[in-house]
C-alpha positions, 0 to 999 in steps of 0.5 A, a space after each residue: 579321770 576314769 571313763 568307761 572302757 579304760 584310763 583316760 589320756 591327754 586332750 591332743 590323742 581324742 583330736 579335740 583342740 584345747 583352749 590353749 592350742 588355739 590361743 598359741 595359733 592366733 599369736 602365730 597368725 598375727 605374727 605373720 600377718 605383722 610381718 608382711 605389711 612390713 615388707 609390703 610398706 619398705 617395698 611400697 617406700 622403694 618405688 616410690 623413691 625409685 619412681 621420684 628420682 631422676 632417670 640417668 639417660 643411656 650412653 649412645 652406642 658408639 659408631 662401628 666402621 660401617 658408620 663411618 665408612 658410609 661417608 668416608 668410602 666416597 672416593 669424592 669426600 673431602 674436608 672442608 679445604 679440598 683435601 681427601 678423607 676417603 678410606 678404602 674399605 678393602 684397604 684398611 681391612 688388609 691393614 694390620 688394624 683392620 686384621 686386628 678388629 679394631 675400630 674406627 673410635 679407637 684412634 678417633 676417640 672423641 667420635 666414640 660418645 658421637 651421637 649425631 653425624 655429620 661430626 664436626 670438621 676439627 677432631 683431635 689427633 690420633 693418639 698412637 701411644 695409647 697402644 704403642 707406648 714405647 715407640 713413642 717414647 723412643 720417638 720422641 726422644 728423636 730428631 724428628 720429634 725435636 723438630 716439630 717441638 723446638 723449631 716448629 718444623 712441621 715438616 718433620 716426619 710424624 707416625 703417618 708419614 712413615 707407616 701410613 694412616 688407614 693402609 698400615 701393614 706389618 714391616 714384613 709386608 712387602 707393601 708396607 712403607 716400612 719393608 727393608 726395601 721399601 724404607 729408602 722410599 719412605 725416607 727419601 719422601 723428605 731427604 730426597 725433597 729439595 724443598 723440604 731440605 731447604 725448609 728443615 735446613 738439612 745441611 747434608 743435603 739430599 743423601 737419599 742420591 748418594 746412597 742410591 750410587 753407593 755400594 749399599 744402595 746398589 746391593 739394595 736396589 739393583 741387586 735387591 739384597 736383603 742384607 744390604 743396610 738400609 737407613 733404619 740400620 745405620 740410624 735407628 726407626 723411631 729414637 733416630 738422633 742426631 750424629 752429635 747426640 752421645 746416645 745416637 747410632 751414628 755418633 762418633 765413637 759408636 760407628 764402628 760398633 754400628 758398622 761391626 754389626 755387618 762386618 763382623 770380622 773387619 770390626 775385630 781387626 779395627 778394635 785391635 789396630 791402633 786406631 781402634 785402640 785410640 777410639 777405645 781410649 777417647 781420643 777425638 783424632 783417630 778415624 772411626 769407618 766414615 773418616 776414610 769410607 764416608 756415610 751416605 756414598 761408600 764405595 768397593 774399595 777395589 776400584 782405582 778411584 777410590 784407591 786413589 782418592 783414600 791416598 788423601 785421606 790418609 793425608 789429612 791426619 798423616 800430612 807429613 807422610 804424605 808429603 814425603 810420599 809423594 816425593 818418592 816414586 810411589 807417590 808421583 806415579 799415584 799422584 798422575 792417577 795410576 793406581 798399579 803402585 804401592 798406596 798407603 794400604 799396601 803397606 800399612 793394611 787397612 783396618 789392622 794397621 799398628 805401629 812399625 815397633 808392633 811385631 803384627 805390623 805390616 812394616 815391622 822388621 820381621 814382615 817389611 820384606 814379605 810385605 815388599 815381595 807382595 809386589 817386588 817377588 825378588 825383593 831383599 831385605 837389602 831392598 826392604 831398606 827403602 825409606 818410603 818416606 824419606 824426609 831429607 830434613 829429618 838428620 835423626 830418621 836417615 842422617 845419611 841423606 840428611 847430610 847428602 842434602 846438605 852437601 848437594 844444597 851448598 853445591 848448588 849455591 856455590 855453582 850457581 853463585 860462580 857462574 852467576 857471577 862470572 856472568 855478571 862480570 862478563 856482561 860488565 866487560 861486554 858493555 865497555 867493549 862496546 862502548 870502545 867499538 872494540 866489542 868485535 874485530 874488524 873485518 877485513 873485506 879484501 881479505 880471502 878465504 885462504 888469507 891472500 
C-alpha cells in the first residue's frame, strides 16, 4: 500500500500493535502464571510435610568444667561410702590436662549426654587409651596388668596409681609422680608396703630398702644425681615384665645390655671376656651383672665387704678353686676378714677375665709376673711359679706335689701305726706288771741319799 507522503512500512514502525503480536504475549503471560502455581503448590506440599513430621529433640549441651566443679571444688564432697571426690580447681588447671583444654567428659564420657545433675553414683571408668594408645597397649602386656587380670589382685599398680588422677604433670615436672626422682616414691607406695607385699605375694620382698642403701640409691637420694638409675631404667614404665619373660628389661641374657646403657665401657670388657662370650652363646651357667653385684643392693665395689663377700660368689660356680684357694695363704688370711691380699679379682680381673691360654689373660705366661708386681714389686717369674690353687690330688696339674702328698700321707700312717702300736704293746706289758706288783721298785727307807 501507497499512501500519501511516501511508501508504506511494516505495522511495528507506526507503534500500532497486530493481532498477532497480541495473541504471542497472552501465551507468554499464561505461561508464567502456569508456572508459578507449580511452585507455590510443591512449596505448599513441603510444609505441609515438614509440618506433619515429628521433630528431633535437640542434644543437651554437655557439662563444662565449671559444672562439674560446682559440686566437686567442696573439699567436703564425697561419694556415698566416704571416700573423697574433691578436685582443686587450681590443681587440675596446673595439670598437663588442664594446660591441654581438655575437659571433664573427656575422660567421664558418659557425663557428656548428662542432662540432669546430680549424676549417678556409679560412672565407668576413665578410658586412658582413648588418647594414649600405645602406652596401654605397652601396659598391658605388663605385670601390673597381668595381675589384675589372671589373679584378680587389684592391688596391682593401674594408670592412677602412677601419674595420678586430676593433678597429672609431665615427667619433667619436678612434682610430678613420675619425675626421675620422685619414681622410688611412687613405686615404693606398693613395693615398699609390707601388706601389700604380702597381698600381691611378692616374693622379693621390700626392694624399695635395699635399693635406698644401695650405691644407686645413695647417688639418687642423698647425692640427688640425675644419672643415678631409678626403676623405670632397669625395669621399663609401663610394658614392666617379669625377670623370667624373654622380652623383659630384666631377663637374663638381657641384663648386661640393660646395665651397658650406663656403663658403657665396662659392658665393652664383659662382651669381650668369656663370661660375656658364653651368655652371647647361650649357656645358662655363665654370670650375667646380678650373679656377682646382686639387683636391688649394689655396692662400691672397693670397700672390703664386698671384696670380701664376691670371694664367694665366685665360689659358687668356681667350687673347686675355691677350695684350693682357700688352703693357700691368700685364701685363709681373706678368709679371717682381711681384705689387703690377693682375692679373685687380683688376679683374673673383674669384667675382662679369659681364659689362662688367652694371651690378653691377667694369668697368661706373658702377664703373670706383671700381674704379681702389682703387689710383690720385687716378683720373679721364678716367684710367678706359684701355684695359687694347688690341688695336691691333681698328679696331672703339679705331679711334683702329687707325689710329695703321697709321700708325706704314707709318712704319716707308718709313724703313727709304730708309735700306735708301740704304745698298745707298752700299755699291755704295764698292766701285767702291775699285776705281778712288780710295776715299781721297792723303796728302800733305810736307804741315804749317798746310798750308806
Amino acid at each position: 500500500m501507497i499512501r500519501a507522503g511516501g511508501l508504506s512500512g511494516p505495522p511495528h514502525a507506526t507503534g500500532e500493535a497486530s493481532p498477532q503480536n497480541l495473541r504471542v504475549s497472552g501465551i507468554s503471560m499464561i505461561r508464567v502464571s502456569l508456572l508459578c502455581c507449580r511452585v507455590a503448590l510443591v512449596l505448599g506440599v513441603a510444609v505441609s510435610f515438614a509440618a506433619a513430621s515429628p521433630q528431633k529433640a535437640a542434644a543437651p549441651k554437655p557439662p563444662s568444667n565449671d559444672d562439674c566443679l560446682a559440686c566437686h571444688s567442696d573439699a567436703g564432697a564425697v561419694r556415698a561410702d566416704g571416700r573423697p571426690v574433691a578436685v582443686k580447681p587450681e590443681t587440675f588447671a596446673e595439670s598437663i590436662h588442664g594446660m591441654g583444654g581438655l575437659a571433664c567428659v573427656d575422660c567421664h564420657t558418659d557425663l557428656a549426654t548428662l542432662a540432669e545433675f546430680p549424676h549417678a553414683e556409679k560412672l565407668k571408668p576413665a578410658q586412658c587409651g582413648t588418647c594414649h594408645e600405645k602406652a596401654v597397649a605397652a601396659y598391658d602386656s605388663g605385670v601390673h596388668a597381668q595381675a589384675r587380670r589372671s589373679g584378680g589382685n587389684l592391688s596391682a599398680a593401674a594408670c592412677a596409681d602412677c601419674h595420678g588422677s586430676h593433678d597429672i604433670r609431665p615427667s619433667a615436672d619436678p612434682g610430678s609422680r613420675t619425675h626421675h626422682a620422685r619414681l622410688l616414691d611412687t613405686c615404693g607406695r606398693c613395693h615398699g608396703d609390707e601388706e601389700i607385699i604380702k597381698r600381691g605375694q611378692i616374693g622379693i620382698g621390700n626392694v624399695v630398702d635395699l635399693f635406698k642403701d644401695s650405691i644407686h640409691g645413695k647417688a639418687l637420694i642423698k647425692s640427688g644425681l640425675s644419672v643415678a638409675p631409678t626403676c623405670t631404667d632397669c625395669h621399663g614404665s609401663h610394658d614392666i615384665r617379669r625377670k623370667s619373660d624373654p622380652a623383659s628389661k630384666v631377663f637374663r641374657t638381657t641384663i648386661p645390655g640393660m646395665c651397658s646403657s650406663c656403663h658403657e665401657g665396662i659392658g665393652r670388657e664383659y662382651w669381650e671376656s668369656v663370661h660375656g662370650t658364653q651368655v652371647a652363646k647361650g649357656s645358662p651357667l655363665a654370670p650375667v651383672c646380678t650373679n656377682c653385684h646382686t639387683a636391688h643392693e649394689i655396692r662400691r665395689s672397693d670397700v672390703e665387704g664386698w671384696k670380701l663377700e664376691v670371694i664367694t660368689e665366685c665360689g659358687t660356680c668356681h667350687e673347686h678353686s675355691l677350695e684350693t684357694y682357700r688352703d693357700t695363704f691368700h685364701g685363709q688370711v681373706t678368709a679371717l676378714g682381711y681384705a689387703r691380699v690377693a682375692s679373685c679379682a687380683d688376679c683374673h680381673g673383674a669384667h675382662n677375665v679369659f681364659p689362662k691360654a688367652d694371651p690378653r689373660s691377667m694369668v697368661s705366661d706373658a702377664k703373670r709376673v706383671a700381674t704379681c708386681q702389682q703387689c710383690h714389686e720385687g716378683a720373679t717369674p721364678s716367684f710367678a711359679e706359684f701355684d695359687p690353687h694347688a690341688d695336691p690330688e691333681n698328679r696331672e696339674r703339679n705331679p711334683t706335689l702329687f707325689y710329695t702328698a703321697q709321700f708325706m700321707k704314707m709318712l704319716l700312717v707308718g709313724v703313727f701305726s709304730f708309735f700306735g702300736l708301740l704304745t698298745v704293746l707298752w700299755l699291755g706289758r704295764s698292766v701285767q706288771l702291775k699285776a705281778a706288783g712288780a710295776w715299781r721298785r721297792p723303796r728302800n727307807d733305810d736307804a741315804t741319799e749317798d746310798g750308806e
